[in-house]
N, C-alpha and C positions, 0 to 999 in steps of 0.2 A: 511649288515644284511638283505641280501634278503629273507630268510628262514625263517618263520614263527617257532618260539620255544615256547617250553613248559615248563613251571618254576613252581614248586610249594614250597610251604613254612610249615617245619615240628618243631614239637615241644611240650614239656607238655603245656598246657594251664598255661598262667600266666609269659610264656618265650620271650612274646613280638612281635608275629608275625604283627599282625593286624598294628600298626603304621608304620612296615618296611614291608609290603606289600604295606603301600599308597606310600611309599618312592619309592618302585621299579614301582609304577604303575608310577610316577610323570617322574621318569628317562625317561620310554620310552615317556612318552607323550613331553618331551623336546625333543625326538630325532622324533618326528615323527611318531611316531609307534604304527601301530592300535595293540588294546590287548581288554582282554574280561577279567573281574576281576571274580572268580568263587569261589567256596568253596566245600566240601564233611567233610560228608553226605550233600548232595542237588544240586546245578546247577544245577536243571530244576522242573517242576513244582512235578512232581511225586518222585522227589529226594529230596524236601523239606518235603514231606509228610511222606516218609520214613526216615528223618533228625529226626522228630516229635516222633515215636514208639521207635528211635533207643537213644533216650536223655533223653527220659523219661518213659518206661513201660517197664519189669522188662521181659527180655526171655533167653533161653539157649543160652549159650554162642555159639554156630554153628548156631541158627537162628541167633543171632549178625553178625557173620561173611558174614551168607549170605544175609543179608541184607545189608549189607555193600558194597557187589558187586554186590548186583542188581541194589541199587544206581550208584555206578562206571560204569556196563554198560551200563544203561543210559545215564549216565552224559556224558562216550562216543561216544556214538550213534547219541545225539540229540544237545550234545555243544562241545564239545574239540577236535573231530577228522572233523567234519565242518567247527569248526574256521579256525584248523592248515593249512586245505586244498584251502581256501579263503584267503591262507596269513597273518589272524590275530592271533598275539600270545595269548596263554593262560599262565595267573597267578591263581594257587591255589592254595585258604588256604586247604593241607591237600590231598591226593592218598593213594596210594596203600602200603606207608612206615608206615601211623598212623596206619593201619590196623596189619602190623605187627608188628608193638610195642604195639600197644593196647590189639589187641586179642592173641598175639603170647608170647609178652610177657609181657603182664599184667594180660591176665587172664589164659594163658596156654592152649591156643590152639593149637595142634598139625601144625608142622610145613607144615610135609607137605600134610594137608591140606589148608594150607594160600596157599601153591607154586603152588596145583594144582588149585585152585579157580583164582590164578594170571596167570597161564597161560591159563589159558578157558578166561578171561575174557581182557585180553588183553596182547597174548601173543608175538607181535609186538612191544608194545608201553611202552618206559618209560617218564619220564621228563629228556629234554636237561642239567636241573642244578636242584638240589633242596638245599636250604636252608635249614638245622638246626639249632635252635636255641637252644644253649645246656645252662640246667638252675639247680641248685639244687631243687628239690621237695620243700623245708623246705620254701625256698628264694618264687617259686612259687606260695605257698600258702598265702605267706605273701601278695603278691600282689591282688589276688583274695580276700583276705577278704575285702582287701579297696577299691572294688568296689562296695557292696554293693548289688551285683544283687546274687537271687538265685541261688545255685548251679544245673547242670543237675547231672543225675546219674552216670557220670564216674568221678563230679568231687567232687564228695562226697565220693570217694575212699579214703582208708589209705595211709600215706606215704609211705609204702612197695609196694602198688602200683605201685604206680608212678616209685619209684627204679628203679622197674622191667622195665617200660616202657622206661625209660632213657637210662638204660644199652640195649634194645633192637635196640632202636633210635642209639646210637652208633654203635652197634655190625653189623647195617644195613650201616652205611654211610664208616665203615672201611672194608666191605666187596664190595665197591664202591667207592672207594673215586676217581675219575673223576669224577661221576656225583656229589657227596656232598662238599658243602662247609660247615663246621661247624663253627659255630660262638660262641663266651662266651655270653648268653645273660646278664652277672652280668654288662657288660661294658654301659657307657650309650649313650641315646638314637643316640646322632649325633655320640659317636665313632660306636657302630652297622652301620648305618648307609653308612658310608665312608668304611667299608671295605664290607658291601652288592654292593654298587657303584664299589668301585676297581675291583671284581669280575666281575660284567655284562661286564665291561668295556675288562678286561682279558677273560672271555669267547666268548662276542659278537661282542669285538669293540666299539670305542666310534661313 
């Protein structure tokens, strides 16, 4: 595992990424391996600020989108194509896949407007493996209410929403399926888990 990869982790909210992102960050640190834990919208100072406009104040959906990649080209510029090139890998919650499930097809942004913004903005670069965490909307929501924390603006959307975003998040990984591993996220915490593991394991090597 000399080559420094790039793994990011996709999903509707509420599908459980966050606890199996520390599981994958813990994997490599058993194995040695420098990583840089990241997220989008944000990983850097000026990507957090546009995290802020883009969560909570209210714009057209194509300012959405391009705000989205200006974040992303940031986020590349200044953390994820630095790490990869210094050997250390990058973990993220979240690229260029939430944008086309979000904006593509949650709110029905023209597609190929997402393809050409993806290829202006990194038209080289994908992630080595991405996780999805595939979850029912309904089940999703159920979880989010029991945390207690206010909702941002995309997650205060209808269940047709999310639908949309689901079938998107699909219709992206079976148009890929080398780089996705899709996962049931209904299963729990440790079986998720063990098959996020088996996979690094089958992609990277133990």
């Amino acid at each position: 595992m000399t080559t420094a990869k790039f793994i990011t982790f996709e999903g509707i909210d509420g599908a459980g990424k966050s606890s199996q992102i520390a599981r994958c960050g813990a994997w490599l640190q058993a194995r040695g391996i420098d990583f840089v834990h990241t997220r989008e919208p944000g990983g850097t100072p000026l990507g957090e600020k546009l995290r802020e406009l883009l969560l909570h104040e209210d714009m057209h959906l194509e300012t959405e989108a391009m705000l989205m990649f200006a974040a992303r080209r940031e986020h590349l510029a200044a953390l994820i194509e630095p790490a990869l090139a210094r050997g250390t890998w990058v973990v993220s919650d979240r690229f260029s896949d939430a944008t086309f499930a979000y904006q593509v097809g949650g709110r029905g942004l023209d597609a190929d407007k997402f393809r050409r913004l993806e290829q202006w903005v990194h038209p080289d670069r994908q992630p080595d493996l991405t996780f999805l965490f595939d979850l029912d909307p309904a089940i999703a929501a159920q979880r989010l209410a029991g945390t207690g924390q206010a909702p941002d603006r995309f997650e205060r959307e209808q269940a047709d929403f999310f639908a949309r975003v689901r079938a998107a998040y699909l219709a992206r990984a079976t148009a890929d399926p080398t780089r996705f591993c899709v996962i049931d996220a209904t299963g729990t915490p440790e079986a998720i888990g063990a098959r996020l593991e088996d996979t690094l394991r089958e992609r990277f090597g133990s």
